[in-house]
Steps between C-alpha positions, in 0.01 A plus 500: 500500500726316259748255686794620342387854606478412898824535521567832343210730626522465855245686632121496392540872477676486197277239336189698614617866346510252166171349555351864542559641151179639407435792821891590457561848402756518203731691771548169667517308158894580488584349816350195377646462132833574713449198687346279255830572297726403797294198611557358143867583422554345865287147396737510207253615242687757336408376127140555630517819630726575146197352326281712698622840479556453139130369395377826725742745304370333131154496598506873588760638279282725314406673795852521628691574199680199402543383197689190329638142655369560881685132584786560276611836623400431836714148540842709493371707840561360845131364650572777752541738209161384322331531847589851529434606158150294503414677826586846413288459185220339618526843820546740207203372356307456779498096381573422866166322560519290171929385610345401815168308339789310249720418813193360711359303220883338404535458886165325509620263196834458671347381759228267339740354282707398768235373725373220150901383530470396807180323486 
């Protein structure tokens, strides 16, 4: 686990529902982008999880009816305001799995990244 993470997931449980990504049932997917969300506005990575939500909304915005300057448009909306709208698209779409596959894979990155700076 990532040092600077040690301190923020405190039990292995949390970690481990993570770690198990592949035999979770998309039911239990929402729980986890949930979290995910809330683990990185509390690190203080609110410009990634901006930069997140709005790379997932471009990249599917065809199937989810979007159209125009994702980033642009989507700056003027709270982060909690993106969240929501992000999540009830990707649930009206039934895009729940992919949210939760770009969440994991930016967490992963997060978390790599951080562990090179401090080598």
């Amino acid at each position: 686990m990532p040092a600077f993470l040690s301190h923020h997931i405190p039990h292995k449980k949390n970690l481990k529902e993570y770690q198990t990504k592949d035999s979770l049932e998309i039911k239990y997917k929402a729980p986890l982008i949930l979290r995910i969300y809330g683990l990185l506005n509390n690190l203080d990575l609110k410009n990634e999880n901006r930069l997140i939500l709005n790379n997932w909304l471009e990249q599917y915005s065809d199937l989810i009816g979007l159209k125009g300057d994702i980033y642009g448009e989507n700056s003027k909306k709270s982060l909690n305001q993106l969240f929501l709208m992000a999540f009830r698209k990707a649930k009206d779409s039934s895009l729940i799995n992919e949210l939760y596959q770009e969440y994991l894979e930016s967490f992963k990155a997060i978390c790599q990244k951080n562990e090179i700076k401090k080598d």
